[in-house]
N, C-alpha and C positions, 0 to 999 in steps of 0.2 A: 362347533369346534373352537377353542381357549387358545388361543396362543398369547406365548410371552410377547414382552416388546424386541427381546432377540432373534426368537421363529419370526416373526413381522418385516426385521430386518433381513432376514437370510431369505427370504421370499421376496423380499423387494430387491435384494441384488440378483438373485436365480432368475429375474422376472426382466432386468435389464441386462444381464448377462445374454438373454434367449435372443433380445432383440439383435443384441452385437453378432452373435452367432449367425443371426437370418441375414444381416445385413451384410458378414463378412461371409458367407456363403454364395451372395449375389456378387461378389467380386468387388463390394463397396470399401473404399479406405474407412477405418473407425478413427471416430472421433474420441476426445479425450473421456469423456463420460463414460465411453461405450467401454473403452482399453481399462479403464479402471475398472468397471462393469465385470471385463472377462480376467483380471489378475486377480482379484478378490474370491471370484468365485470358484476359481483354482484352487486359489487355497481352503478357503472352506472346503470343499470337496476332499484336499489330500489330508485335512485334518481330520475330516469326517471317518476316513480311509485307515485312522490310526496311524500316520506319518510322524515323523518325528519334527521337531524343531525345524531342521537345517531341509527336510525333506518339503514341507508346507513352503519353506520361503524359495525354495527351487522350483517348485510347483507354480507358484508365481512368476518366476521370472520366466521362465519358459512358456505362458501362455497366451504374449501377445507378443509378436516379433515387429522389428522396426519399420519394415516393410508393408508390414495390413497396416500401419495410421496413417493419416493427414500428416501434410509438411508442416511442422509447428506444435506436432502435441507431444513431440518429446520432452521439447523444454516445458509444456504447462507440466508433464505427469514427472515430477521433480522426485517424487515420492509418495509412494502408498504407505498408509497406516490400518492394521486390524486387526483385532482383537478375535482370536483362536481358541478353542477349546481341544487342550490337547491332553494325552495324560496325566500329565502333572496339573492341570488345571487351566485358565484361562491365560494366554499368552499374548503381550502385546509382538505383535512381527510389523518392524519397519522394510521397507525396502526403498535404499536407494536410487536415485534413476533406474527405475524397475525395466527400462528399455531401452538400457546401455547403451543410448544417443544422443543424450544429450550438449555433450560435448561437440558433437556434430554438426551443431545448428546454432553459429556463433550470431547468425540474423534472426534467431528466432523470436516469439513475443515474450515482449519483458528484457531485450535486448538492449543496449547503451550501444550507440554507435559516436563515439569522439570523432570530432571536426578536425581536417589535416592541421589547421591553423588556430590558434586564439581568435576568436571571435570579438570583435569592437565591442567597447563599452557604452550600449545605448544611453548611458546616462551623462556621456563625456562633455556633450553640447549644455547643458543642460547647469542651472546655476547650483552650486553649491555651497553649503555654510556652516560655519562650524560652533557649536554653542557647548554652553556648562550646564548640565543639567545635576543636579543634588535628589537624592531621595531622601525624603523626612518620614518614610513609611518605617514599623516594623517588622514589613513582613518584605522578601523576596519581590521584586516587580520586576517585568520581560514585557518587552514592547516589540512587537513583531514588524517585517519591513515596511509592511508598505499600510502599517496605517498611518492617519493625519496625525502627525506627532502631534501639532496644537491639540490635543484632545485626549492624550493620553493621561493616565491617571493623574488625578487632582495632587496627589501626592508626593509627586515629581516635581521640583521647582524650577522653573528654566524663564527666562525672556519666553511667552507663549505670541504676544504678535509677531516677534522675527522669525516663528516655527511656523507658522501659516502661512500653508500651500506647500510647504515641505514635507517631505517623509525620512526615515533613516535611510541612507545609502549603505543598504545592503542587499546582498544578489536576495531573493524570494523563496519567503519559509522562511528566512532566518529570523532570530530577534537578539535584542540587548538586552542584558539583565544588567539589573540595580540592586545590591544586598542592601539591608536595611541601614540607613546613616551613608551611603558611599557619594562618591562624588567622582562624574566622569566627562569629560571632553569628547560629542560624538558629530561626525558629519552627515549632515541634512543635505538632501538633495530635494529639488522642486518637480511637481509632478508635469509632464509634458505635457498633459493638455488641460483644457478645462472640465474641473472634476466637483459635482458640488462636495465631495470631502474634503477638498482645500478650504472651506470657506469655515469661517468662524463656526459659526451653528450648524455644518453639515445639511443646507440648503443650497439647492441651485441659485433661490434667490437672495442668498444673504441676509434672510431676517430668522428670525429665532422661530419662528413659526408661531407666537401668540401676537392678542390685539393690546398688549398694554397695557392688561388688564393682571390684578395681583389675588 
């Protein structure tokens, strides 16, 4: 038997559907694979069925209640996406929180929980400095936080020994950009511990790593 790579797929959802089925029949909570498992294969089914539009995306929403999943997979199943075949032809059908709870689960994963207070500035202690840096590139250059500034592009003009053992003082992920020709005032902060990226050469032990030889 020939199957397309579509049939392939619809036997591989009918195949993880069965399982959610077996498992939500033993009175087991389903998991997010599984939930999305048995929405999908709803739909397919009420499409199969000749259902309309509005009728497939209903089909889906009604086929896994809040209740049979794990605490936590509301927020992962944020949204199902798939692709239907219905009389008009192939249909993409979104469904938004397809298990109308995710608003329900303000701790769930993927969650942001804000600290009552501002949080101290780990860097407060810590010596700080302020330099001119000039770009002579012409192209765009972005220096991210926390690398060894000494060591950033060649093409950055700054005092490079008063930037060793310092980084940009900014929170982490960030970076600075330099449009081509600008000239900007940025604060350097020193890294807290012994780090061999402060050192000139990017050595623990401060040598360049060859013998002196050219």
């Amino acid at each position: 038997m020939r199957l397309t790579a579509w049939e392939e797929e619809r036997l591989l959802v009918f195949t993880a559907a069965e399982l959610a089925r077996r498992h939500r029949d033993q009175g087991l909570l389903l998991n997010a694979p599984e939930a999305i498992a048995l929405i999908c294969d709803a739909m397919f089914e009420a499409a199969r069925a000749g259902a309309s539009f509005e009728g497939v995306e209903a089909a889906g929403r009604a086929a896994v209640g809040v209740a049979g999943v794990l605490p936590g997979v509301p927020s992962l199943v944020d949204e199902v996406r798939l692709e239907v075949l219905l009389g008009d032809g192939t249909r993409l059908i979104v469904l938004l929180d397809p298990l109308g709870a995710a608003a329900l689960e303000p701790d769930g994963p993927g969650s942001v929980t804000l600290a009552a207070e501002p949080l101290d500035d780990p860097t407060a202690e810590l010596e700080h400095r302020r330099i001119e840096v000039a770009s002579t590139s012409r192209r765009v250059i972005r220096v991210s936080s926390h690398f060894p500034f000494h060591r950033v592009n060649a093409r950055l003009a700054f005092d490079r020994a008063a930037a060793t053992g310092f980084r940009l003082a900014l929170p982490a992920g960030s970076s600075e950009r330099w449009a081509p020709g600008e000239t900007k005032t940025v604060t350097l902060v020193r890294y807290s511990a012994v780090d061999p990226r402060a050192t000139p050469s990017g050595r623990a032990d401060g040598t360049d790593g060859t013998d002196g030889t050219t």
